[in-house]
C-alpha positions, 0 to 999 in steps of 0.5 A, spaced: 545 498 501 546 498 493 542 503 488 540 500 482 545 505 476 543 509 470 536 511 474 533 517 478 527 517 483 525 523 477 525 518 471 518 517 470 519 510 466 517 505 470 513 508 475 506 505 476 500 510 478 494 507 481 489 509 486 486 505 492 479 504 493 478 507 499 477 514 497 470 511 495 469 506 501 462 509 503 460 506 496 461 499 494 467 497 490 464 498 483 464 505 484 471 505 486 473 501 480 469 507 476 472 512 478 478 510 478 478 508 471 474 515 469 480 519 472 484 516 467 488 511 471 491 504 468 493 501 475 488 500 482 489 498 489 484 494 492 482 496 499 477 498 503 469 499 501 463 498 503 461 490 504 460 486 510 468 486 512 469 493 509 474 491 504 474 489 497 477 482 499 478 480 505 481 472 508 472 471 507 472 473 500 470 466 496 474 464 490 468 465 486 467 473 489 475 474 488 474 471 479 468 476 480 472 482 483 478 480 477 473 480 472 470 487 474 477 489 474 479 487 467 472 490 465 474 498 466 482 495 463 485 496 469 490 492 473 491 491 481 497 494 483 496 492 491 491 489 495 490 490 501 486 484 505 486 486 513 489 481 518 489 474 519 488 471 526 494 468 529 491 471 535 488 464 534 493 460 532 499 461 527 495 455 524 489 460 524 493 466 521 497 461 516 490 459 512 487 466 512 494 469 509 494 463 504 487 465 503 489 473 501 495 470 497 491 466 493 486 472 492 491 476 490 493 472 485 486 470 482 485 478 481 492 478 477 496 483 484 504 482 485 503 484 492 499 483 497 500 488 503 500 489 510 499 493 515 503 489 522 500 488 528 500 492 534 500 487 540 506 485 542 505 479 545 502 477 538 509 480 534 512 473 533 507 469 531 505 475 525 512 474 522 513 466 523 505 466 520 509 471 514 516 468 514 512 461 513 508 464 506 513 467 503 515 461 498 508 459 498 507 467 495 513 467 491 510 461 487 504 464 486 507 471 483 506 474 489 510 479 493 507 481 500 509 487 504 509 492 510 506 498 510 507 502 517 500 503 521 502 504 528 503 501 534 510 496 533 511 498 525 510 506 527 516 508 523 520 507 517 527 503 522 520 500 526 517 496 519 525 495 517 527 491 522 519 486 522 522 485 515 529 483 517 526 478 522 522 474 516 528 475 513 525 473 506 527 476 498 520 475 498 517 481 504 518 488 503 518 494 506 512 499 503 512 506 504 507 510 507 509 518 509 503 519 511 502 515 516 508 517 518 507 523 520 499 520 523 502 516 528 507 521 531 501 525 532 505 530 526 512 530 530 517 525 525 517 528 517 517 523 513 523 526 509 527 525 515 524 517 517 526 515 511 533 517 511 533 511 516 531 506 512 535 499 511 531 495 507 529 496 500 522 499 499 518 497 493 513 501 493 508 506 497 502 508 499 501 515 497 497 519 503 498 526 506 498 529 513 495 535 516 494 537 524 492 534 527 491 526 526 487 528 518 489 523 512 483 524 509 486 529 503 489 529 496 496 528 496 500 535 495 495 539 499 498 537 506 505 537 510 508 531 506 514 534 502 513 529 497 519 531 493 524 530 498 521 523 501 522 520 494 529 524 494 530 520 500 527 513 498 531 513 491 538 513 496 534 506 498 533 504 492 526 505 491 528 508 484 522 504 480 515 501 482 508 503 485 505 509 487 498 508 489 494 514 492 491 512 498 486 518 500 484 524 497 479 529 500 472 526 500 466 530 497 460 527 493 461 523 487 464 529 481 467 533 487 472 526 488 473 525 481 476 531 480 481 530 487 483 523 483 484 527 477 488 532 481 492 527 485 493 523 478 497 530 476 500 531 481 505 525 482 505 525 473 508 531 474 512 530 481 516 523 478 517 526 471 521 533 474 528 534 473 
């Protein structure tokens, strides 16, 4: 694979640095978004919250509570990074999970994010009609401005090579790989360092959900505080091209409302400094 020249995964132009909702998911979305913008961030990931489906948009979401979301957003000057909408029922039909993604697609576009991520399926009876149901909304993403991508979540896409060979089978400029060296570690019950799974990759990354690990099975803490040596995964991801792009901390280590705020703050911080090492 070839590396885009003149650039290093320590030069800080052209990363984005965002935080996802889920830290604050015992809370409704607003507060999130409030918090993410009082710890000085620019960029959001939508994901879960506290709501009927458990996320900030999800296949239900109306159109009208998706412009709602995009003008909260714009309320606190951020920018959607990602969003994160749950699955889509292929289980159904592919028809079924078609509509459903199209649906997040849209949304997605509506709240002004380039990527809509995934989180693959675990059943292996269902793993062919996942990708077809993605392989088919590729271009319909692409025309929207929207790109979808893979994160690893267990079950079929566990690892790096796992998540890899799902976007090669949908085989569309438009379906990427997006990394997670927490959850690397989480689904190998702390067994494969990230740092070695993500010398193995074969497909570009284009962005990462940035989540620790600590033993046993705990994600839920703010990064640079656990076992993911941080420097050495983005070392590796730079030799697969991930030289520029999202960096969305997903988790941070829970605590009342202050407490967390300072976690974000913390975390924020920590790949400020970890992008512009040298």
């Amino acid at each position: 694979m070839s590396v885009p020249s003149g650039r290093t995964w320590a030069a800080q132009e052209g990363w984005q640095i965002g935080c996802y909702t889920r830290p604050w998911d015992e809370y409704e979305y607003l507060i999130a978004l409030d918090a993410i913008a009082e710890a000085g961030f620019q960029y959001v990931g939508l994901m879960t919250a506290k709501s009927e489906t458990r996320l900030v948009i999800s296949p239900k979401t109306t159109s009208e509570e998706a412009a709602k979301v995009a003008e909260e957003v714009k309320k606190r000057n951020l920018k959607v990074l990602s969003v994160y909408g749950g699955g889509f029922p292929v289980n159904e039909s592919l028809d079924a999970g078609v509509a459903a993604l199209k649906t997040l697609i849209d949304h997605s576009a509506t709240v002004g994010s380039k990527t809509l991520l995934t989180a693959g399926i675990e059943s292996a009876e269902l793993y062919d009609v996942y990708y077809k149901a993605i392989a088919e909304c590729c271009d319909y993403a692409e025309k929207k401005g929207v790109g979808i991508t893979l994160k690893p979540h267990g079950g079929l896409n566990a690892t790096g090579p796992q998540c890899c060979k799902a976007v090669e089978t949908v085989g569309h400029r438009n379906y990427s790989f997006w990394y997670d060296p927490g959850n690397i570690f989480y689904y190998s019950d702390g067994t494969l360092d990230p740092v070695k799974d993500a010398t193995t990759l074969t497909t570009p990354v284009t962005g990462m959900c940035v989540k620790d690990y600590k033993h046993p099975k705990e994600v839920m803490l703010t990064p640079g505080t656990g076992m993911v040596d941080f420097r050495g995964v983005m070392k590796a991801l730079s030799e697969h091209g991930f030289t520029h792009g999202p960096l969305v901390i997903e988790t941070l280590t829970r605590g009342d409302l202050p407490a967390m705020l300072e976690e974000a703050k913390k975390a924020k911080k920590f790949l400020e400094d970890l992008v512009a090492a040298r």
